[in-house]
N, C-alpha and C positions, 0 to 999 in steps of 0.2 A: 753838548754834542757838537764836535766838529762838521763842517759841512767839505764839499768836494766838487769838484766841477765837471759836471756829465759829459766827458766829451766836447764835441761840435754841437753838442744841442745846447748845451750852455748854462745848464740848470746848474742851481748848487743843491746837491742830495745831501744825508746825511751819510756820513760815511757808514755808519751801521746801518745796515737796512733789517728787514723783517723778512725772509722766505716763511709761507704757509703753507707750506707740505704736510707738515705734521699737524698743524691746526687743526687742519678741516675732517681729520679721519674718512671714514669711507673705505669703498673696496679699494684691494689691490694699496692701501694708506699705509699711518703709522695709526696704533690702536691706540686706546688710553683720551682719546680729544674731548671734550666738550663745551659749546657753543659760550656757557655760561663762563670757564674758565678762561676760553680763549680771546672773551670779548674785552677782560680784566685787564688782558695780557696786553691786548692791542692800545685798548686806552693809556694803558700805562707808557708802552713805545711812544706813544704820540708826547705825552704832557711830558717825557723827558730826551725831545726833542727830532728822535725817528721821523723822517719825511720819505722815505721810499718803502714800497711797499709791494714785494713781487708774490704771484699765485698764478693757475692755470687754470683752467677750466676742470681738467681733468682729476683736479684737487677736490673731491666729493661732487665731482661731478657737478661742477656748476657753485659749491657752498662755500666755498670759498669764497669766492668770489663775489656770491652776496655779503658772507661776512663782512668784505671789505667795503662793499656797498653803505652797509650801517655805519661804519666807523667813520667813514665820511659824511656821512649826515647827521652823527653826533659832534663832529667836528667841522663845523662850516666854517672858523675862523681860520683853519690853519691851512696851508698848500701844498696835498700829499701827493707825491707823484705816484701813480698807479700803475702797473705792469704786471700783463698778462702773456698767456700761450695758448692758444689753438691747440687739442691734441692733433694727431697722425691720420689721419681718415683709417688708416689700416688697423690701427689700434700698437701697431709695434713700438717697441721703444728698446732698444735703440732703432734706427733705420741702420741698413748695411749697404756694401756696394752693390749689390742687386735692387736696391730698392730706386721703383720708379715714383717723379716725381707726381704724375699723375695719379696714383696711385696711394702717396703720402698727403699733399698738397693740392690739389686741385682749383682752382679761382672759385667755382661756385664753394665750397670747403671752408677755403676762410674767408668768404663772404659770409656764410650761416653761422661761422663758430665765432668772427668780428661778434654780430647783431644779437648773438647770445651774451656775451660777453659784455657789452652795452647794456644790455637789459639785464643782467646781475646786478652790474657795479651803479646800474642810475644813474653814468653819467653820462651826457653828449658825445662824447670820445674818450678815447685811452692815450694815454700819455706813451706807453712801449705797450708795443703789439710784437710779440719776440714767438718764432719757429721753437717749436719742441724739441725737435729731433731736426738735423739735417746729413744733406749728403755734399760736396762743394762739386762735385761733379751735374751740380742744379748751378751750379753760377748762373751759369748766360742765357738759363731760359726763361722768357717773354712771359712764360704763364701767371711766375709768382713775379716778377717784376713788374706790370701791367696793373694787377692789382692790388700790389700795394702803394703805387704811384695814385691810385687813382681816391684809396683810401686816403692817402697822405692830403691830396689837392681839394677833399670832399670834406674836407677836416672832421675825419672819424680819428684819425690815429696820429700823434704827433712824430711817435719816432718809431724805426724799426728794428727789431732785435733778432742775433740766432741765441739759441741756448745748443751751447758743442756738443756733442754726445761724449759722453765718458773716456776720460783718459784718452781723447783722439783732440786735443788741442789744433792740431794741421788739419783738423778737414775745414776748415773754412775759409783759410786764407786767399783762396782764389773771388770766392764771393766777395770779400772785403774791398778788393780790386776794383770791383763793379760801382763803387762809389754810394749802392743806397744801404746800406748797414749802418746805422747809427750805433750800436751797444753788440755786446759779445757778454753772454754769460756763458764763464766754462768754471770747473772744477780746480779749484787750487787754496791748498794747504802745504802744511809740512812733510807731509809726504808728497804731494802731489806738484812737485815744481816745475816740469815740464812747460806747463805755460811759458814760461819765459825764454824759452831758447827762440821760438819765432812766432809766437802769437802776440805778447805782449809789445816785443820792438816793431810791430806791424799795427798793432793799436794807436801806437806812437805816434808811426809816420801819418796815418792817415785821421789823430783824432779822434779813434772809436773810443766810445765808454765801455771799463774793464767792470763787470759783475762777478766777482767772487762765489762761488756756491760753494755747498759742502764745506766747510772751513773746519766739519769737526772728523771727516772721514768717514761721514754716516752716525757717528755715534763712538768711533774709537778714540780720537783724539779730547774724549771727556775723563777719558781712564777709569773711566768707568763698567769696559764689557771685561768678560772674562770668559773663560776656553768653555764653561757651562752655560753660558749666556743663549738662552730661551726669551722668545715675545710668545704673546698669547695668536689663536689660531687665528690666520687671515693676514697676520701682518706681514708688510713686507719685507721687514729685515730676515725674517727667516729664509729668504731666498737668495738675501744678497750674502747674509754671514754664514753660508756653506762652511764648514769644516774648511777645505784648501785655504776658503779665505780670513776666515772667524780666527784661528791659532797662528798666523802668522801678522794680522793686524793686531792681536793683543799682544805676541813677543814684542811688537816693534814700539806699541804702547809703554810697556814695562821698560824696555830700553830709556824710551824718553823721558818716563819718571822721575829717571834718576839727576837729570840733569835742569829740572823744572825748578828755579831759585824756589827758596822757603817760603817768601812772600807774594808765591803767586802760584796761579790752580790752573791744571794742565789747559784748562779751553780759554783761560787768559792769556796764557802763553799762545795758544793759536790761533787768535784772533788779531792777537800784535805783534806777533807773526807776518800775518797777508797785510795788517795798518801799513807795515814797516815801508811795504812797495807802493811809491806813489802810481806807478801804472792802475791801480786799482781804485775806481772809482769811489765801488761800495762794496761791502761784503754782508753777504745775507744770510744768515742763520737762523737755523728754525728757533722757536721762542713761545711755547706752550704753555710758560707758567709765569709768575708775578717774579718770580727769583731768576730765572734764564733771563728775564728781560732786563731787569737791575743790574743783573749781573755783565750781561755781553755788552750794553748801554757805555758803562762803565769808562770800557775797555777805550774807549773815545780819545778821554783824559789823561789816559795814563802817556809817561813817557816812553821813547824809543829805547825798545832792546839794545843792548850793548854789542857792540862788535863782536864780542870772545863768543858771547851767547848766537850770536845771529847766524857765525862761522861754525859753532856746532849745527845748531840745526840744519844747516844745510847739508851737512852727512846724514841725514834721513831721507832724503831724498829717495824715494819710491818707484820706480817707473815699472807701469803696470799695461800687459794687452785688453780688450775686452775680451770676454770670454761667457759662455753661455749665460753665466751668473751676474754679469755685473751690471746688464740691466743701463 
């Protein structure tokens, strides 16, 4: 496994990392998880070389994130960096421009959801203590800057993170300004390029480490959904793959099929895809089974895409609003 240099914070991660969204199941989750299968999963990330390891609280509500608590304590020889998120006090997700910060973030808020968060994972501190949702129009206010300066100095938390909300790449560039932002995780794939017109040359200038999410579209970019494409009840793709948006992510799928070399399977291709940009730290994909994680691992070793290929993908390119569904 290749490793990558975290930014300003200096660490070397692995460039794959692990997202546990879909691990942990739970409400409002992905359905299908279990503890036993997930724990298979993780060990196996680790022993083939996985050192970054993102979850939120909000990820079973807390299970997660013990999950990863164990996995460090079965693994006391290795140095996993661990990174979390506080949910929304509100419970929203996304936040909008109505939203106040008071009302999303509060200093007592992620003081309570820090110390829960500590008491999952078992350990002293968190290596990325990273916002759920954000608004950039919170830049300059004292509340959430106060404490997490104060978390940083008490050494609970080593670095601070926003996670963007969806397909809004610019809401944060003002905050990044403000100098305490170590990391940015936003949404970027082959469809989703947008990052790069001025989020990542702003990562650039300033240092911040780039977190990749979604690298498969939710589940499109596996080529694996199709226009009948059903989850069982409670889960949450059923809300995100609406019709409007379920049929024109599998045309766009189908499209790219055709152009995936022989010797390679559409979520390798999109995984060395996001490798291809060194602005990107790590990229973190969900990894629920023994095969997802052999398989995305992999993708480390492999060589760079070719120009001719690189130069297609890039006419996939997506640009999408948020809208009631996208969550």
């Amino acid at each position: 496994m290749r490793e990558r240099r975290f930014g300003r914070l200096g660490w070397k991660v692995s460039e794959v990392g692990y997202g546990m969204w879909g691990i942990a199941g739970g409400e409002g989750g992905w359905t299908g998880a279990d503890d036993r299968t997930g724990d298979t999963a993780l060990d196996e990330a680790v022993r083939l070389g996985c050192t970054f390891f993102d979850t939120a609280w909000i990820y079973g509500r807390g299970h997660s994130e013990r999950m990863l608590g164990r996995l460090v304590e079965r693994h006391p020889e290795r140095r996993l960096h661990l990174a979390t998120k506080p949910p929304p006090m509100d419970r929203a997700w996304p936040s909008t421009r109505d939203s106040k910060l008071s009302e999303v973030y509060p200093p007592d808020h992620l003081w309570e959801y820090l110390h829960r968060s500590l008491e999952g994972l078992g350990t002293p501190s968190v290596d990325l203590f990273q916002f759920h949702v954000w608004e950039d129009a919170w830049a300059h206010d004292a509340a959430w800057q106060d404490a997490i300066i104060e978390m940083k100095e008490r050494g609970l938390i080593r670095g601070v993170g926003i996670s963007v909300n969806r397909w809004e790449p610019w809401n944060v560039l003002e905050t990044l300004r403000t100098g305490l932002i170590d990391t940015v995780q936003v949404i970027y794939n082959i469809f989703d390029q947008a990052p790069e017109d001025e989020l990542f040359p702003a990562c650039r200038e300033l240092d911040v480490a780039v977190i990749a999410r979604v690298p498969f579209d939710e589940g499109t970019l596996t080529g694996t959904l199709t226009r009948d494409s059903r989850w069982p009840e409670g889960d949450w793709r059923n809300t995100y793959f609406v019709p409007e948006n379920l049929v024109p992510s599998v045309e766009r799928a189908e499209r790219l099929a055709r152009i995936v070399p022989e010797d390679m399977t559409m979520p390798e291709l999109a995984l060395r895809f996001i490798l291809q940009n060194p602005d990107v730290a790590t990229v973190i994909p969900g990894m629920r089974k023994l095969t997802h994680v052999r398989a995305n691992i992999a993708t480390s070793d492999a060589e760079p895409l070719s120009e001719e290929l690189m130069a297609r993908l890039r006419g996939f390119r997506w640009d999408r609003r948020p809208t009631e569904w996208s969550q």
